[in-house]
MIDRENPA-82403 format. One record per atom (N, C-alpha, C, O): residue in one letter; x, y, z. Coordinates in steps of 0.1 Angstrom, whole numbers, plus 5000, padded with zeros to 4 digits. Atoms other than C-alpha are relative to their C-alpha. Example, Ala and Ser with C-alpha at 12.3 -4.5 7.8 and 13.67 -1.06 7.14 Angstrom:
<rofis>
a500949885000 a512349555078 a500950125000 a501950125007 s499149895000 s513749895071 s499250115008 s499750225009 
</rofis>
This chain:
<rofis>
x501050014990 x364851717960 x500549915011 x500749805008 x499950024988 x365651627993 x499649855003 x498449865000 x500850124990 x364551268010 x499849985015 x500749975023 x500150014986 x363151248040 x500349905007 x500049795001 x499550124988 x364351028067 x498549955006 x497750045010 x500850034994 x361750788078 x500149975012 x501149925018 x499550034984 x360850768114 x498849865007 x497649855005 x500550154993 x359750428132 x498950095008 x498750215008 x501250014990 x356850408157 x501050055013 x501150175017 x499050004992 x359650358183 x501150135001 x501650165012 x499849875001 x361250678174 x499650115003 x500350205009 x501649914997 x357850878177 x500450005015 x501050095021 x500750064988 x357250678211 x501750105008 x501550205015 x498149954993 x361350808225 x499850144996 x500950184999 x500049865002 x360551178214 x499050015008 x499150095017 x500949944988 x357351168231 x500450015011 x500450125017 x499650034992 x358651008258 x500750125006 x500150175016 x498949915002 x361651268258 x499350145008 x499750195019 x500749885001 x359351558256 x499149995015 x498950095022 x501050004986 x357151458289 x501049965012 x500849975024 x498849984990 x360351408307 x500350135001 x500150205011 x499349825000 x361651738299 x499150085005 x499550175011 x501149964997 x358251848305 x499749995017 x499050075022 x500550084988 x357851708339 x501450065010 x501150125021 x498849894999 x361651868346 x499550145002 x499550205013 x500149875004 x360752188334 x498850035018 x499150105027 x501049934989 x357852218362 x500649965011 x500650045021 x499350054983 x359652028391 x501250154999 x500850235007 x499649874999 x362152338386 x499250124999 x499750205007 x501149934993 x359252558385 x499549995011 x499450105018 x500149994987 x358152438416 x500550015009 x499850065018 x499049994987 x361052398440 x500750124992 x499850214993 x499249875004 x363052678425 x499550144999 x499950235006 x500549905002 x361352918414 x498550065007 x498650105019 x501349984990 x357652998427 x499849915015 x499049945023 x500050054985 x358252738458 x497949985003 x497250025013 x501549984998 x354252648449 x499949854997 x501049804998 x500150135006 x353152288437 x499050054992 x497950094996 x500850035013 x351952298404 x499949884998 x500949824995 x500650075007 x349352028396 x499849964985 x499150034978 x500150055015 x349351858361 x499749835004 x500749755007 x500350134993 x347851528370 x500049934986 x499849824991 x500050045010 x347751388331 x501550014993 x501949964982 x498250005007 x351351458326 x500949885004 x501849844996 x499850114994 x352051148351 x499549914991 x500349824987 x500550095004 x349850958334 x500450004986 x500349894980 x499450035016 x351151048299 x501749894998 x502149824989 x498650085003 x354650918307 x499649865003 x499949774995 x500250144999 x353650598321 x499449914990 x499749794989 x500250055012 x352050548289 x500449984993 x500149884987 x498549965010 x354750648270 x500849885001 x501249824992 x499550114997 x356450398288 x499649874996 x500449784991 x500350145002 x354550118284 x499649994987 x499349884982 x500150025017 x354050188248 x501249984996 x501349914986 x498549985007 x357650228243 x500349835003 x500749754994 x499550145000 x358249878264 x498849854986 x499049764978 x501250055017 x354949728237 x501149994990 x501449874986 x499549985015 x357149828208 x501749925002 x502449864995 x498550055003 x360349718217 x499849845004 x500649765001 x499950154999 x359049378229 x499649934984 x500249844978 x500550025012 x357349348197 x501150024985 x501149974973 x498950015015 x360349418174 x500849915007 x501849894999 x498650154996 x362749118196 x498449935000 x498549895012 x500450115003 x359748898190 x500149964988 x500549854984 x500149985013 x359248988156 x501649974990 x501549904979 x498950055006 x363148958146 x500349895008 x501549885005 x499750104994 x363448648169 x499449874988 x500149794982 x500550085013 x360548488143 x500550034988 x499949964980 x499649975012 x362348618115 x501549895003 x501949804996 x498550105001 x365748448127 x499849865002 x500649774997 x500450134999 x364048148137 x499849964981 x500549884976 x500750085012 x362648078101 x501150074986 x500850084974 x499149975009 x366048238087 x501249865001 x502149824992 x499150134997 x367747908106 x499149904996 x499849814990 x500350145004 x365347638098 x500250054982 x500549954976 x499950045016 x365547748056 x501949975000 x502349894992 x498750045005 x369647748059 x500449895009 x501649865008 x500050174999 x369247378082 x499349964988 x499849844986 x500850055015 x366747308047 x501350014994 x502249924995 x498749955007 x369547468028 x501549865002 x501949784994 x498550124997 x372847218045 x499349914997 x499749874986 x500350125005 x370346918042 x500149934988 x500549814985 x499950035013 x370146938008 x501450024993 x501849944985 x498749975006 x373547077999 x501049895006 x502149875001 x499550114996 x374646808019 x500449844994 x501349774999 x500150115007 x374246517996 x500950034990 x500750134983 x499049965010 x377146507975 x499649964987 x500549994979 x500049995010 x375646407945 x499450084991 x499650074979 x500049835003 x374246727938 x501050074996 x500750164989 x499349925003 x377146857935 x501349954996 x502549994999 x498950055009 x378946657913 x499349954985 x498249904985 x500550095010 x378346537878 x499749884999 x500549795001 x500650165006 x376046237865 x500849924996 x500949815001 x499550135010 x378246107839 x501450025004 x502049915007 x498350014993 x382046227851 x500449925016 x501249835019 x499849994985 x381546267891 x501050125002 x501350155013 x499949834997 x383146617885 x499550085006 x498750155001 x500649904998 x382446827910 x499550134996 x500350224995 x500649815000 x380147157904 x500050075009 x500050035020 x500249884993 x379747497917 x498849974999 x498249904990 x501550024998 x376347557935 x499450054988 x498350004985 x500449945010 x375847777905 x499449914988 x498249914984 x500350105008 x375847497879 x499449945006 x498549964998 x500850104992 x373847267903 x498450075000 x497350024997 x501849935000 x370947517906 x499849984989 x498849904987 x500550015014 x371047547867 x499449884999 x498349855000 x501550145006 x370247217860 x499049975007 x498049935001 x501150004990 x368047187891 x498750084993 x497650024991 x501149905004 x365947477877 x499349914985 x498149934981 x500750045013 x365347277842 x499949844998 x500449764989 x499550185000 x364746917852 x499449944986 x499749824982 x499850075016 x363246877815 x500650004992 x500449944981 x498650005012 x366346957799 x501249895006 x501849814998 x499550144995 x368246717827 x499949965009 x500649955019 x501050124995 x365746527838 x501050005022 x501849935030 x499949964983 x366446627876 x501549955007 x501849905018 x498450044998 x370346557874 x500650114998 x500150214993 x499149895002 x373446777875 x501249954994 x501949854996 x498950035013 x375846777849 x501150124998 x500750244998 x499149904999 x378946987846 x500050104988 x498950104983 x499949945011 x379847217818 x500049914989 x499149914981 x499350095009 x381546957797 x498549894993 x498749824984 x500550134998 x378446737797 x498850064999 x497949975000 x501249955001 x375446987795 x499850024986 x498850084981 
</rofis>
C-alpha cells in the first residue's frame, strides 16, 4: 500500500497561488493575443492578493514559530552547560574519577540508591 505524501498549509497556499497566476496568464493571452477584447474577471485579482497575503501569514508564522522553538532549544542547552559545568558531577564521590555523562545521569536518576552523588563503576 502506497503512502501518501503529506502536504503543508503552505504547499496548498503556493499551488493555489500558482494556479491564479497561470490563470490570470492564461486570460492576459486571451486578451491581447487572441480576441484583442478585455475580458473582465474582477475576483480573480482579488483571489491572488489573498493568496498572497495568506501565503506571506503562513510563512511569517512558521519563522516565528521555529524562532520560539530555537529560542527554548538555546536556553535548555545554556540549562544543560550550567549544569554539566560543575565538575563534580562528573567525577566520582569517593575516587575523583572522572565519568561519562552516561554514568552521571545513572546515578542522578536514583538519588536513593546514591543519595544524589555520582560514583563511577568501581564504586556503584
Amino acid at each position: 500500500m502506497a503512502r501518501r505524501s503529506k502536504q503543508s498549509i503552505s504547499t496548498f497556499l503556493v499551488s493555489a497561488l500558482g494556479m491564479l497566476c497561470t490563470l490570470k496568464a492564461f486570460v492576459w493571452v486571451l486578451e491581447t493575443k487572441v480576441l484583442n477584447t478585455s475580458i473582465e474577471i474582477p475576483f480573480l485579482n482579488y483571489g491572488i492578493i489573498i493568496g498572497i497575503v495568506l501565503l506571506i501569514l503562513r510563512i511569517s508564522f512558521v519563522l516565528i514559530k521555529n524562532r520560539a522553538r530555537k529560542s527554548n532549544n538555546v536556553q535548555e542547552v545554556v540549562n544543560d552547560v550550567t549544569v554539566s559545568n560543575d565538575i563534580s558531577t562528573f567525577q566520582c564521590a569517593n575516587c575523583g574519577k572522572k565519568v561519562s555523562e552516561k554514568v552521571r545521569s545513572y546515578c542522578l536518576e536514583r538519588p536513593n540508591k546514591f543519595n544524589n552523588q555520582v560514583f563511577c563503576y568501581d564504586h556503584q
